[in-house]
DRENLOLO-435988 format. One record per residue: residue in three letters; x, z, y negated of N, C-alpha, C in turn. Coordinates in steps of 0.1 Angstrom, whole numbers, padded with zeros to 4 digits, always signed. Each point is the difference from the previous one (the first is absolute). Layout:
alaXZYXZYXZY...
END
This chain:
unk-0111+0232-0170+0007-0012+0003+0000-0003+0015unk-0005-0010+0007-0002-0004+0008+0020-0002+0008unk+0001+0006+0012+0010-0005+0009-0002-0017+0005unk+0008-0007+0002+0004-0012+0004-0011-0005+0016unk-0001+0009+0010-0007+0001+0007-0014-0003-0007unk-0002+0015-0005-0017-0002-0004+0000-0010-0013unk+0009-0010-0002-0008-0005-0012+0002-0013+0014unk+0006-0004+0007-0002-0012+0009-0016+0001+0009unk-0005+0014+0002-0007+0002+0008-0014-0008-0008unk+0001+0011-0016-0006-0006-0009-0005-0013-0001unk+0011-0004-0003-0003-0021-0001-0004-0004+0017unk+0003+0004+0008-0006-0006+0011-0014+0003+0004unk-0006+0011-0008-0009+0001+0000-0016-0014-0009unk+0010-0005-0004-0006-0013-0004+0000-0010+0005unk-0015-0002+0006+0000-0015+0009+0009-0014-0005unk-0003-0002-0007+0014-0010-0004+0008+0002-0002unk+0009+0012-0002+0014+0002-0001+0004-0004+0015unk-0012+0014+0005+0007+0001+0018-0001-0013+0008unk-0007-0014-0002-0003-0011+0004+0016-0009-0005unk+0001+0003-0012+0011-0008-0002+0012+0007+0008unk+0004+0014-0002+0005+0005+0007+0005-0001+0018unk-0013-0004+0006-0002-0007+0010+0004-0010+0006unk+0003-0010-0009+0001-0013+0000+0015-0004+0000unk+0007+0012-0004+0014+0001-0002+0009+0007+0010unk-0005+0003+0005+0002+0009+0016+0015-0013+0007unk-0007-0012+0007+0010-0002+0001+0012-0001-0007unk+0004-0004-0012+0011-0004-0007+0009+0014+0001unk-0010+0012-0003+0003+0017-0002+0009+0003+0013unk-0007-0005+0012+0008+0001+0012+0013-0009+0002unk+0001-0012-0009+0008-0007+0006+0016+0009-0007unk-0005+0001-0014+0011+0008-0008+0005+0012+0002unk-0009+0009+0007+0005+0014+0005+0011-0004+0012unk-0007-0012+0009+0009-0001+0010+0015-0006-0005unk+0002-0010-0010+0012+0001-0007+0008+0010-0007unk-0009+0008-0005+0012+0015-0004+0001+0005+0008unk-0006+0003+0011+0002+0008+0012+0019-0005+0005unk-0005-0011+0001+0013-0008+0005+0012+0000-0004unk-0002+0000-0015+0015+0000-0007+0002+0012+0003unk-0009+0014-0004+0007+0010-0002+0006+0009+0016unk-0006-0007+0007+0004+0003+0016+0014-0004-0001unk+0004-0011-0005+0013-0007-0003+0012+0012-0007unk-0011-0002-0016+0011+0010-0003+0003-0011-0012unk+0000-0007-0004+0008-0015-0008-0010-0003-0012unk+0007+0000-0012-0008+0000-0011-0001-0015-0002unk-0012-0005-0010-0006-0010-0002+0014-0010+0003unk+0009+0000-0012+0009-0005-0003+0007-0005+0018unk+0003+0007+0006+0005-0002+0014-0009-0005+0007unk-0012-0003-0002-0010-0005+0011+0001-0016-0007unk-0003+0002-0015+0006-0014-0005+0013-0007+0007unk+0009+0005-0002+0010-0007+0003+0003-0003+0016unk-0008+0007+0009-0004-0007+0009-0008-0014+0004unk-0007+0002-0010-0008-0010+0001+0003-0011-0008unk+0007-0005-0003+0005-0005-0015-0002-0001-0011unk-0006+0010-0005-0009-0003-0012+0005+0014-0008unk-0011+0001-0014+0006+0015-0006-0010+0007+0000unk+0007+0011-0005-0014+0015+0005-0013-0003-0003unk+0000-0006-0021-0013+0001-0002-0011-0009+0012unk+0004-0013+0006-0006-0004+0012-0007+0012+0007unk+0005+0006+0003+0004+0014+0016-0014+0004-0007unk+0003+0007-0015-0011+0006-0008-0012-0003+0001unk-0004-0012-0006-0012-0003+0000-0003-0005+0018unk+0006+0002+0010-0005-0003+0010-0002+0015+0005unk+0006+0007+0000-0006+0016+0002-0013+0009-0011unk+0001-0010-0007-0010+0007-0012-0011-0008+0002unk-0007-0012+0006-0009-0007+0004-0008-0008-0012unk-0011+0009-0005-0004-0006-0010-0014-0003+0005unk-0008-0001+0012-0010-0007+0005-0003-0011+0000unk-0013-0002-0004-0006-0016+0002+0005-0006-0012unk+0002+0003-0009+0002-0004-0013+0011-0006-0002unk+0011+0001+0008+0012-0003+0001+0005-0008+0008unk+0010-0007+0001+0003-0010+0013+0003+0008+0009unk-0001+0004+0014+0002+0004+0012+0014-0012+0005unk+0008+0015+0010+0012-0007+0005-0003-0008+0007unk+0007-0011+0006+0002-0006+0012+0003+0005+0013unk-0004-0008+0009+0005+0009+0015+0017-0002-0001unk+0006-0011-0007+0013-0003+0003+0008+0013-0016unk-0006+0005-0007+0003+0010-0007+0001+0013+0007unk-0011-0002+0004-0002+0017+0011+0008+0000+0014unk+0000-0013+0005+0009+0001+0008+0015+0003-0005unk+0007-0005-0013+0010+0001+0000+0004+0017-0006unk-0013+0004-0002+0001+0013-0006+0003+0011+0015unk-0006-0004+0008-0008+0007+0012+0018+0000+0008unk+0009-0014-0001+0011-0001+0003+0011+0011-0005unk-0001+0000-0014+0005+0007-0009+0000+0015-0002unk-0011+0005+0005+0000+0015+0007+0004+0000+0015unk+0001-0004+0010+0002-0001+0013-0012-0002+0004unk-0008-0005-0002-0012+0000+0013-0009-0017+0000unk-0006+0001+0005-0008-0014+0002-0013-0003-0006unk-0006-0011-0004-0012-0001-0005-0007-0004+0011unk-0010+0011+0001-0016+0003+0009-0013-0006-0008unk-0001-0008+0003-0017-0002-0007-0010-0006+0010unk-0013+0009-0001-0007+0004+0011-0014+0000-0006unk-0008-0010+0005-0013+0000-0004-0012+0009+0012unk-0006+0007-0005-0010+0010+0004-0009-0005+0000unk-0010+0004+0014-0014-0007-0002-0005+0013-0006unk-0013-0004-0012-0006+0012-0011-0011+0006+0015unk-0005+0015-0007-0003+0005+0011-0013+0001-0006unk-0011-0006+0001-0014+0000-0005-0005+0018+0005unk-0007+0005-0010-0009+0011+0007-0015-0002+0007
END
């Protein structure tokens, strides 16, 4: 039986897994940087909701993402999320770095 590691390494080993995989990078980043946040806090879904005015499951599917397939937050969601942990919403466009 394959560990969790080697069966991810596995599927990435397939050009179109790892391509789609690829493709998801940003969203992947955006969502780690929101768990990062709450749990820096310390405050469970429910409490980040109620900051924000809304209820947990909201919180949920905004930490759980979902990719392209899904509706993506607003800046005025992220911001009020980004409020809601203590910190500020950064969004910063990078020039790509051709080889």
């Amino acid at each position: 039986m394959l560990t969790h590691d080697e069966m991810i390494e596995k599927m990435l080993s397939d050009p179109a897994v790892k391509a789609a995989y690829d493709d998801l990078e940003d969203e992947f980043a955006l969502f780690d940087e929101v768990l990062k946040a709450r749990k820096r806090t310390g405050l469970t879904q429910a409490e980040i909701a109620a900051r924000m005015g809304t209820k947990a499951p909201a919180v949920a599917r905004l930490e759980s993402g979902g990719g392209s397939k899904r509706h993506s937050p607003s800046i005025a969601t992220l911001r009020r999320y980004a409020e809601a942990v203590g910190c500020k919403l950064k969004i910063e466009l990078v020039p790509i770095q051709h080889p």
